[in-house]
ChimeraX commands (.cxc) that place a marker at each C-alpha (Angstrom):
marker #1 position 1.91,-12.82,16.92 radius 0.5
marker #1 position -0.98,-12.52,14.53 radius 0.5
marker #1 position -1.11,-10.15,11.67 radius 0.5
marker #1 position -4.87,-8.73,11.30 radius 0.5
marker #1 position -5.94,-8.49,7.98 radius 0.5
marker #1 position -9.36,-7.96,6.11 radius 0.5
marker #1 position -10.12,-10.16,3.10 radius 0.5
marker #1 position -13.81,-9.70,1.01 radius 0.5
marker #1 position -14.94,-12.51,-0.85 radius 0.5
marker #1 position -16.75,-11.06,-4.11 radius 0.5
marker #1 position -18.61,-14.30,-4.97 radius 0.5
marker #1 position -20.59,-13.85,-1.35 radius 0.5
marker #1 position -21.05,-10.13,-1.30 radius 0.5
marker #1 position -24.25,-9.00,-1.95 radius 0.5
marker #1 position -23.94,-5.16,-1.97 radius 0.5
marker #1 position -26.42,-4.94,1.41 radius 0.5
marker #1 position -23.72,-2.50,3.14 radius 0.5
marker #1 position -24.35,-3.76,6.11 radius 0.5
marker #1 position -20.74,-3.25,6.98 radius 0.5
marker #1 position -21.09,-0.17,6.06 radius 0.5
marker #1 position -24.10,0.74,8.27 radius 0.5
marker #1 position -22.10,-0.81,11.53 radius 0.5
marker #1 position -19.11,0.79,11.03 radius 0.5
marker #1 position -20.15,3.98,11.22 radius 0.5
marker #1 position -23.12,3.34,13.96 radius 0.5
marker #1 position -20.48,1.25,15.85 radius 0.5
marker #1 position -18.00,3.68,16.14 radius 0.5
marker #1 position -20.09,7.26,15.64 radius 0.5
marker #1 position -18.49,8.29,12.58 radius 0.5
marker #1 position -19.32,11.75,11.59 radius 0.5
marker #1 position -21.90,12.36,8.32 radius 0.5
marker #1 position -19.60,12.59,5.16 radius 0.5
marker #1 position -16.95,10.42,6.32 radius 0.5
marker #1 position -17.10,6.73,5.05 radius 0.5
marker #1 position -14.67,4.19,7.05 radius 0.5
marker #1 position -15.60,1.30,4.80 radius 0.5
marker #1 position -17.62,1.55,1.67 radius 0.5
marker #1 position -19.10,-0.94,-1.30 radius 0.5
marker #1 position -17.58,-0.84,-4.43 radius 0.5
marker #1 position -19.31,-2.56,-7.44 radius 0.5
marker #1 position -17.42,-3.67,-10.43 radius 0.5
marker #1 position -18.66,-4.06,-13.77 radius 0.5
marker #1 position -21.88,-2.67,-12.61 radius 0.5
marker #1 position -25.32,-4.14,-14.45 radius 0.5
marker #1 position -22.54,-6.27,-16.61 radius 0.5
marker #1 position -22.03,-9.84,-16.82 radius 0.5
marker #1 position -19.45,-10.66,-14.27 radius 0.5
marker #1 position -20.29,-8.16,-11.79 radius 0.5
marker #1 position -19.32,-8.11,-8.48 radius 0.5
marker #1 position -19.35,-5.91,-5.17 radius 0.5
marker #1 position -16.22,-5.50,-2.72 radius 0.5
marker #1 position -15.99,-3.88,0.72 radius 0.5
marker #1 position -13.25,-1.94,0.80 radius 0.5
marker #1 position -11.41,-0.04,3.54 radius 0.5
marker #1 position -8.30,0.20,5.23 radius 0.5
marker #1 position -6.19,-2.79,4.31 radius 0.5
marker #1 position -3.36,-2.10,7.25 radius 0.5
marker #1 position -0.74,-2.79,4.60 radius 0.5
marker #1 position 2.52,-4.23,5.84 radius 0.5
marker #1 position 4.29,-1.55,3.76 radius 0.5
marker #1 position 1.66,1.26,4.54 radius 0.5
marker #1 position 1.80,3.92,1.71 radius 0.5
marker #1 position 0.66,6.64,4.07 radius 0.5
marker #1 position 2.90,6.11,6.70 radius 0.5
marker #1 position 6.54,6.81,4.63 radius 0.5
marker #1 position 4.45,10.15,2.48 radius 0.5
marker #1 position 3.26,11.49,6.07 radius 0.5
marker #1 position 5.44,14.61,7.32 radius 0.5
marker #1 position 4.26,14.90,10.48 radius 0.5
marker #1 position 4.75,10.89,11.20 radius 0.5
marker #1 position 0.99,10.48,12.94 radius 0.5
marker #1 position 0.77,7.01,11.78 radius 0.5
marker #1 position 2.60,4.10,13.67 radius 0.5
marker #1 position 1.41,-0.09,13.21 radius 0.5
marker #1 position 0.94,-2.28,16.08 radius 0.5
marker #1 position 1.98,-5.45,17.18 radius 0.5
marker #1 position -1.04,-7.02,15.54 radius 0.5
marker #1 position 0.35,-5.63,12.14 radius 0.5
marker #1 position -2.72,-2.73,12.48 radius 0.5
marker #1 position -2.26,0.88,11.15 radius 0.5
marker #1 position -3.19,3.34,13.17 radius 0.5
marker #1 position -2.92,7.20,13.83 radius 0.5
marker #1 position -2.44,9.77,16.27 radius 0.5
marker #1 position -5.15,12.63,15.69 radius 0.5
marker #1 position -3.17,14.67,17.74 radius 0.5
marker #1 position -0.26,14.82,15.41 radius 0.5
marker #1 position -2.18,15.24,12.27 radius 0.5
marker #1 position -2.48,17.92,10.50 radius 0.5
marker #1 position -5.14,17.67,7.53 radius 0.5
marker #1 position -2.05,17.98,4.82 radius 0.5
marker #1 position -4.23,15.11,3.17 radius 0.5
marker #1 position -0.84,13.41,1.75 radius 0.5
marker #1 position -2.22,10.11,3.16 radius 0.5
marker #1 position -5.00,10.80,0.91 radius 0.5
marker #1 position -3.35,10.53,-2.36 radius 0.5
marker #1 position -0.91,8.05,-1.31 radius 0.5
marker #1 position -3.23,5.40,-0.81 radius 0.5
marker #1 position -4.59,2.89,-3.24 radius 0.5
marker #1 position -7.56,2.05,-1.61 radius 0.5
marker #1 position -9.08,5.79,-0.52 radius 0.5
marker #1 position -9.31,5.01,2.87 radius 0.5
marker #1 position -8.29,8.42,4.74 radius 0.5
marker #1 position -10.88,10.43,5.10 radius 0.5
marker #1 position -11.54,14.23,5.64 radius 0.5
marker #1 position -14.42,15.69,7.23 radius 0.5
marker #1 position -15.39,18.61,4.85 radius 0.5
marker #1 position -16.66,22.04,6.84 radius 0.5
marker #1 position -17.52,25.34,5.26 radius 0.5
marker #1 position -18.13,26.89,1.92 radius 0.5
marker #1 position -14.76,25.81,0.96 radius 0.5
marker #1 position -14.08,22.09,2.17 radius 0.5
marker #1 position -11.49,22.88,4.95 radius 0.5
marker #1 position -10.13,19.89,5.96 radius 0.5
marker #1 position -10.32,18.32,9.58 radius 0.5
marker #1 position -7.76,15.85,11.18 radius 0.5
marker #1 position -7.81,12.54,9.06 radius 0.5
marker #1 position -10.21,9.96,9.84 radius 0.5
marker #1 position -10.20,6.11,8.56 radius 0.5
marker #1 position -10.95,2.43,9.42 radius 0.5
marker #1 position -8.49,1.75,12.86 radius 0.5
marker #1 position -10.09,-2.20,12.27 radius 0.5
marker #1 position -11.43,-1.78,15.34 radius 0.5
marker #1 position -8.28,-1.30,17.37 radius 0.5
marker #1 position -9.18,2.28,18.95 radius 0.5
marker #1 position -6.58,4.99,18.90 radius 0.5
marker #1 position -3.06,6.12,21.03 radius 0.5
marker #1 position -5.48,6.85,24.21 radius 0.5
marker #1 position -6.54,4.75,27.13 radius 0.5
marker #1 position -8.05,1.20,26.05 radius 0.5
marker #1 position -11.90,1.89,26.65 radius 0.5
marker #1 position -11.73,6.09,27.59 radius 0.5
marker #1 position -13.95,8.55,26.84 radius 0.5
marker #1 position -11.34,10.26,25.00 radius 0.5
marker #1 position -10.50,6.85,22.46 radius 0.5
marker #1 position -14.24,6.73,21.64 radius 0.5
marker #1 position -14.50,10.60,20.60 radius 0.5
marker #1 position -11.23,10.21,18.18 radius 0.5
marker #1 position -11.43,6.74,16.89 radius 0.5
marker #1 position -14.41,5.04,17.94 radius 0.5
marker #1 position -15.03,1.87,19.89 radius 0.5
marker #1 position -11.66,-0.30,20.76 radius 0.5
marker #1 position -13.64,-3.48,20.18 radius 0.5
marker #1 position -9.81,-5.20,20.03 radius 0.5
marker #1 position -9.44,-4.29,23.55 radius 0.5
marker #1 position -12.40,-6.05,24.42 radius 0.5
marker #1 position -11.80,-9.68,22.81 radius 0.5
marker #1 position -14.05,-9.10,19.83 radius 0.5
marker #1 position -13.13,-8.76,15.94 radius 0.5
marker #1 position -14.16,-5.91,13.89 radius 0.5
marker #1 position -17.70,-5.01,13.77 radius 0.5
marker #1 position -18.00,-4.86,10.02 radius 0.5
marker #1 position -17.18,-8.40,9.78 radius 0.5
marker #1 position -19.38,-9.55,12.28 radius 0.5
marker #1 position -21.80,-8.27,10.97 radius 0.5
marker #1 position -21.70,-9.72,7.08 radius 0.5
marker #1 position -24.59,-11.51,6.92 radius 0.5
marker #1 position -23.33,-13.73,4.08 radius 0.5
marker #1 position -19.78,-13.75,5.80 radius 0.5
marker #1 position -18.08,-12.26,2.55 radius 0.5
marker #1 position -16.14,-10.22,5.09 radius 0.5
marker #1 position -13.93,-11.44,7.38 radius 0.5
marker #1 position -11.05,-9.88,9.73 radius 0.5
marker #1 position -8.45,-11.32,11.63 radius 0.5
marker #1 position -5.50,-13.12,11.58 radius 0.5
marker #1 position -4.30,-13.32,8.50 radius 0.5
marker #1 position -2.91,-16.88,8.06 radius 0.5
marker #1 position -6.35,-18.06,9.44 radius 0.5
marker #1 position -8.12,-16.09,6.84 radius 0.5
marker #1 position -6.16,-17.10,4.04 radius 0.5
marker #1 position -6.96,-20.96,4.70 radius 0.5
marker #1 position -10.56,-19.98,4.60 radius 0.5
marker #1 position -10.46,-18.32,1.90 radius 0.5
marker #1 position -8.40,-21.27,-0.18 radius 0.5
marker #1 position -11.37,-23.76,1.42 radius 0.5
marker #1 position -13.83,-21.73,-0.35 radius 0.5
marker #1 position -12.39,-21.66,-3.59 radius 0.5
marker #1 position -11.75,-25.25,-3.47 radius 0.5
marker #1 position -15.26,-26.10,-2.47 radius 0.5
marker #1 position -16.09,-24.31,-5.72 radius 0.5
marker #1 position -14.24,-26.42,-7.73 radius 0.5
marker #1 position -11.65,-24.16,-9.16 radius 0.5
marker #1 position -8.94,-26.63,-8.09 radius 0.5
marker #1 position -5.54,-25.69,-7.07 radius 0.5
marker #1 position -5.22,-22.70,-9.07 radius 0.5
marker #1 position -6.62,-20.39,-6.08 radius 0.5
marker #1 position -4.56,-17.39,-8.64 radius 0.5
marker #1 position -3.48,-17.46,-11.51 radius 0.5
marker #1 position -4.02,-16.86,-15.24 radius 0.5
marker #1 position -7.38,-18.55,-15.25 radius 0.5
marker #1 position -8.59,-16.65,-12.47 radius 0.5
marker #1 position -7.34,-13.66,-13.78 radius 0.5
marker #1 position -8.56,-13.44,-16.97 radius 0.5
marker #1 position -11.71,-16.40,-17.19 radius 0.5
marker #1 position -11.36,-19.21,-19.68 radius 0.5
marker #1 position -11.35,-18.67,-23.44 radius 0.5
marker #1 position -9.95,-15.25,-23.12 radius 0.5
marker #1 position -7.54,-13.51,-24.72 radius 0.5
marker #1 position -4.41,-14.38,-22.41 radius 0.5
marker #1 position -6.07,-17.22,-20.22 radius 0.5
marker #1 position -2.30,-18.62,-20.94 radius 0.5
marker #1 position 0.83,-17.61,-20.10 radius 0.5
marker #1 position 3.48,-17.14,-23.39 radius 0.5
marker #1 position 5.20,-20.15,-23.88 radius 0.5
marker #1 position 8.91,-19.96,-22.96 radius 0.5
marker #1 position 11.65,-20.53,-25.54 radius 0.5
marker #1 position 13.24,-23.91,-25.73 radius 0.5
marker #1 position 10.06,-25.70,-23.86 radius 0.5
marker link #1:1,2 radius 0.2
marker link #1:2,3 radius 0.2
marker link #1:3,4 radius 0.2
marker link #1:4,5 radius 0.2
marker link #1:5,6 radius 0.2
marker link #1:6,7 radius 0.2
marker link #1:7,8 radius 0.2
marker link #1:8,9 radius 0.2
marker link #1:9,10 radius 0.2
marker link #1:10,11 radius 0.2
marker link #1:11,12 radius 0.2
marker link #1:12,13 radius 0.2
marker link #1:13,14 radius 0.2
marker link #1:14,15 radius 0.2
marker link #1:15,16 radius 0.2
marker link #1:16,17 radius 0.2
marker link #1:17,18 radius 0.2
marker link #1:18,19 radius 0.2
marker link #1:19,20 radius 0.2
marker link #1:20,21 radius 0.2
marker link #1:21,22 radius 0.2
marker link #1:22,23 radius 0.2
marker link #1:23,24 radius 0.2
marker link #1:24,25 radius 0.2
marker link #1:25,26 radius 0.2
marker link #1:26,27 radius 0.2
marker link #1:27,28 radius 0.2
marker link #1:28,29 radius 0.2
marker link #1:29,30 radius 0.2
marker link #1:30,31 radius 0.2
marker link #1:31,32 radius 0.2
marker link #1:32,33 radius 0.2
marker link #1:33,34 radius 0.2
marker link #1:34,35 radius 0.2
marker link #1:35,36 radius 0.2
marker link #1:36,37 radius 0.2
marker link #1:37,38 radius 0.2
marker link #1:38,39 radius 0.2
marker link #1:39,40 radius 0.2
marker link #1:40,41 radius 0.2
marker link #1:41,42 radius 0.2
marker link #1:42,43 radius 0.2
marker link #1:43,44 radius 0.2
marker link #1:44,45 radius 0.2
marker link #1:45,46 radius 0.2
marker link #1:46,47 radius 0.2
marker link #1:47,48 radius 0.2
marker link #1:48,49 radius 0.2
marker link #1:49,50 radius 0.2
marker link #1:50,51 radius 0.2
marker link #1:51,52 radius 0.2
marker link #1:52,53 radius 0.2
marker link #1:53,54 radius 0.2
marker link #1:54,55 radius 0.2
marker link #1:55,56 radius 0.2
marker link #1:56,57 radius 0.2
marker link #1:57,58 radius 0.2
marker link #1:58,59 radius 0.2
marker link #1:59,60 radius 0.2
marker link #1:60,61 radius 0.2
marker link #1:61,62 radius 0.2
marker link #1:62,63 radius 0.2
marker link #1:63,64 radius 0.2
marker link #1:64,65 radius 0.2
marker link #1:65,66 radius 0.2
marker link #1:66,67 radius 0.2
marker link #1:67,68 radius 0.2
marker link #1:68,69 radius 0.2
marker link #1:69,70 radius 0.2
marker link #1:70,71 radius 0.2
marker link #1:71,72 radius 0.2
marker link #1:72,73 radius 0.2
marker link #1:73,74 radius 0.2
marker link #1:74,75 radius 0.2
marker link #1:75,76 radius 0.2
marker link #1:76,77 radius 0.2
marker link #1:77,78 radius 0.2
marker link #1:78,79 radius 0.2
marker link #1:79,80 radius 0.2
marker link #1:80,81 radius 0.2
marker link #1:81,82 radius 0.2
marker link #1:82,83 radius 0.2
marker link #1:83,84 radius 0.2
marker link #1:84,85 radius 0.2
marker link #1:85,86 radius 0.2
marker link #1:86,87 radius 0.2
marker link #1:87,88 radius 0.2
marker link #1:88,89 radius 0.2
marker link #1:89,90 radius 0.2
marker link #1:90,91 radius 0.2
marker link #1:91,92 radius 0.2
marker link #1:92,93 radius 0.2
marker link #1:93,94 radius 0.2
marker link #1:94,95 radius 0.2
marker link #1:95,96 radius 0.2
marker link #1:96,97 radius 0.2
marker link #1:97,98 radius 0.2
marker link #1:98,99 radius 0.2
marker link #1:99,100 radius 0.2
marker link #1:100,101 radius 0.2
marker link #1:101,102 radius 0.2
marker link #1:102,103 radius 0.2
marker link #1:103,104 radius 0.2
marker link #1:104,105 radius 0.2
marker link #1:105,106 radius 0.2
marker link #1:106,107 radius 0.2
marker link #1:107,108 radius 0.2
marker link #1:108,109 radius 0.2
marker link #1:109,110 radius 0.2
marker link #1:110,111 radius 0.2
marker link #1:111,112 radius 0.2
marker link #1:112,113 radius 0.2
marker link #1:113,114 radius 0.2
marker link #1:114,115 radius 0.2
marker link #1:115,116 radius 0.2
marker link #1:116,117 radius 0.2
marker link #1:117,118 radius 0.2
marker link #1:118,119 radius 0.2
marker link #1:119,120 radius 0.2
marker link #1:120,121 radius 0.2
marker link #1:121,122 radius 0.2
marker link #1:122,123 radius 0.2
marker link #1:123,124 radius 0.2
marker link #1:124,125 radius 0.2
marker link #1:125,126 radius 0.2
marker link #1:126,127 radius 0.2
marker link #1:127,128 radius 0.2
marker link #1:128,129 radius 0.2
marker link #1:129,130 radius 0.2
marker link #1:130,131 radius 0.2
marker link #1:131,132 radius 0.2
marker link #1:132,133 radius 0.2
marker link #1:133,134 radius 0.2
marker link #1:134,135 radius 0.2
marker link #1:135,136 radius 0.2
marker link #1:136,137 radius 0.2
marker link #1:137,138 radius 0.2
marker link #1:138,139 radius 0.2
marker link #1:139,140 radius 0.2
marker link #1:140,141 radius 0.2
marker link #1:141,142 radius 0.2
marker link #1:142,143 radius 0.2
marker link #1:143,144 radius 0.2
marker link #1:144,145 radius 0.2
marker link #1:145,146 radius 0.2
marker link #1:146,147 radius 0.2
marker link #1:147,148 radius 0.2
marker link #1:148,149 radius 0.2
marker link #1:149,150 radius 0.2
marker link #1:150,151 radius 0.2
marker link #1:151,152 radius 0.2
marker link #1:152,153 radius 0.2
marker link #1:153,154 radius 0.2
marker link #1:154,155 radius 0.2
marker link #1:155,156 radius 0.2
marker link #1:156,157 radius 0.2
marker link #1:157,158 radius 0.2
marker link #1:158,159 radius 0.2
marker link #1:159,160 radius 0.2
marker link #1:160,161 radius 0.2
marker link #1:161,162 radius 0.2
marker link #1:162,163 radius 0.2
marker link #1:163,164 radius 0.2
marker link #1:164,165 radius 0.2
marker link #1:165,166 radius 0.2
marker link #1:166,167 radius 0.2
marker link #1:167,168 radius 0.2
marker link #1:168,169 radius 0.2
marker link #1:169,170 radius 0.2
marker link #1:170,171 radius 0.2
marker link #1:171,172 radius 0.2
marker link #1:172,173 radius 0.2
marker link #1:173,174 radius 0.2
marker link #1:174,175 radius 0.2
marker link #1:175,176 radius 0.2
marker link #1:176,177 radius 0.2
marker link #1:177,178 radius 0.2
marker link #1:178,179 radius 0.2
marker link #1:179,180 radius 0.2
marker link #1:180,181 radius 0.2
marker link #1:181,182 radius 0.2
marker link #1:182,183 radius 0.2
marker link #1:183,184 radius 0.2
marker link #1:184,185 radius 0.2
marker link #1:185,186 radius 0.2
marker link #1:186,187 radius 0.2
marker link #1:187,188 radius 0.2
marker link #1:188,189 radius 0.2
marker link #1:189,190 radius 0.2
marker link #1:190,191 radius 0.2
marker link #1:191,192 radius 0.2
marker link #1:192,193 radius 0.2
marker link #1:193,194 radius 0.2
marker link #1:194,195 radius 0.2
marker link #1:195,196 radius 0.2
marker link #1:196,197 radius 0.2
marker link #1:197,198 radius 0.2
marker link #1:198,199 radius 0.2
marker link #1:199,200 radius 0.2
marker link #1:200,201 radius 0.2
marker link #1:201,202 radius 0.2
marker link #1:202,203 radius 0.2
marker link #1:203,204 radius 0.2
marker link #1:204,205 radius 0.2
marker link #1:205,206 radius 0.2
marker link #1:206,207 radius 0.2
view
């Protein structure tokens, strides 16, 4: 069984947010509530570079063991998704992930907090593949239909992709070959550039 993942190459990202702009057209997503968003690094630096980042399904999802009410539950596929019906806007999901991707919609003088909203890669909610009542909660169930997520269909520069996870991985180490960065796909080099301060591991005693 394939495990979806996403993966976003930095080198091709060009900060359009065309994923962005899909996303929440695709799938109706309420104004204020961001499913996948562009994050630029070292911004007007040397060394910059943009990342799309939402929902990364994590195979040891943070917000599934902080979650009281126990709304979230993974698929087959490896996808994490959520049960609106269960939720209860606590927000614990919030703060428990590393990437931001649960969202609240915000309502009122006060920001009251709605059920929890965030990236479902495409997969559509606990409801009826293709009802009424899947679109309303969690958008189009593309999955359902034989397609991948919108978002990465539509990078124009294919920085984004989604999808099996092994396959994406062998793309990914294509590309970095192709660019001439050898075998070291990671690594220290990668990590910290050439000529840097640590571009070398500490050599081990007795070597």
């Amino acid at each position: 069984m394939a495990r979806m993942k996403f993966i976003c190459d930095t080198e091709r990202c060009i900060e359009c947010n065309g994923c962005v702009t899909a996303c929440k057209q695709e799938h109706e997503v309420p104004w204020g509530v961001n499913r996948r968003r562009v994050v630029t690094l070292n911004d007007g630096l040397p060394g910059e570079r943009s990342v799309s980042v939402a929902c990364m399904h994590c195979s040891d999802a943070p917000c599934m063991a902080v979650c009281p009410v126990d709304c979230f539950y993974r698929t087959d596929e490896g996808i994490v998704l959520h049960d609106k019906d269960l939720c209860i806007g606590c927000g614990y999901c919030f703060y428990a992930c590393p990437f931001g991707a649960p969202q609240f919609p915000q309502t009122g003088a006060f920001g009251l907090r709605g059920k929890m909203d965030k990236c479902t890669f495409c997969a559509g909610g606990p409801e009826k593949d293709g009802s009424k009542e899947e679109f309303t909660k969690y958008g189009r169930n593309r999955l359902a239909e034989g397609k991948l997520p919108v978002c990465a269909e539509m990078c124009s520069t294919k920085a984004l992709l989604g999808g099996d996870g092994d396959m994406l991985a062998d793309i990914y180490r294509q590309r970095v070959m192709a660019r001439g960065k050898g075998q070291e796909v990671w690594g220290w080099g990668t990590a910290y550039g050439p000529g840097r301060a640590g571009a070398q591991p500490p050599a081990r005693q007795g070597s």
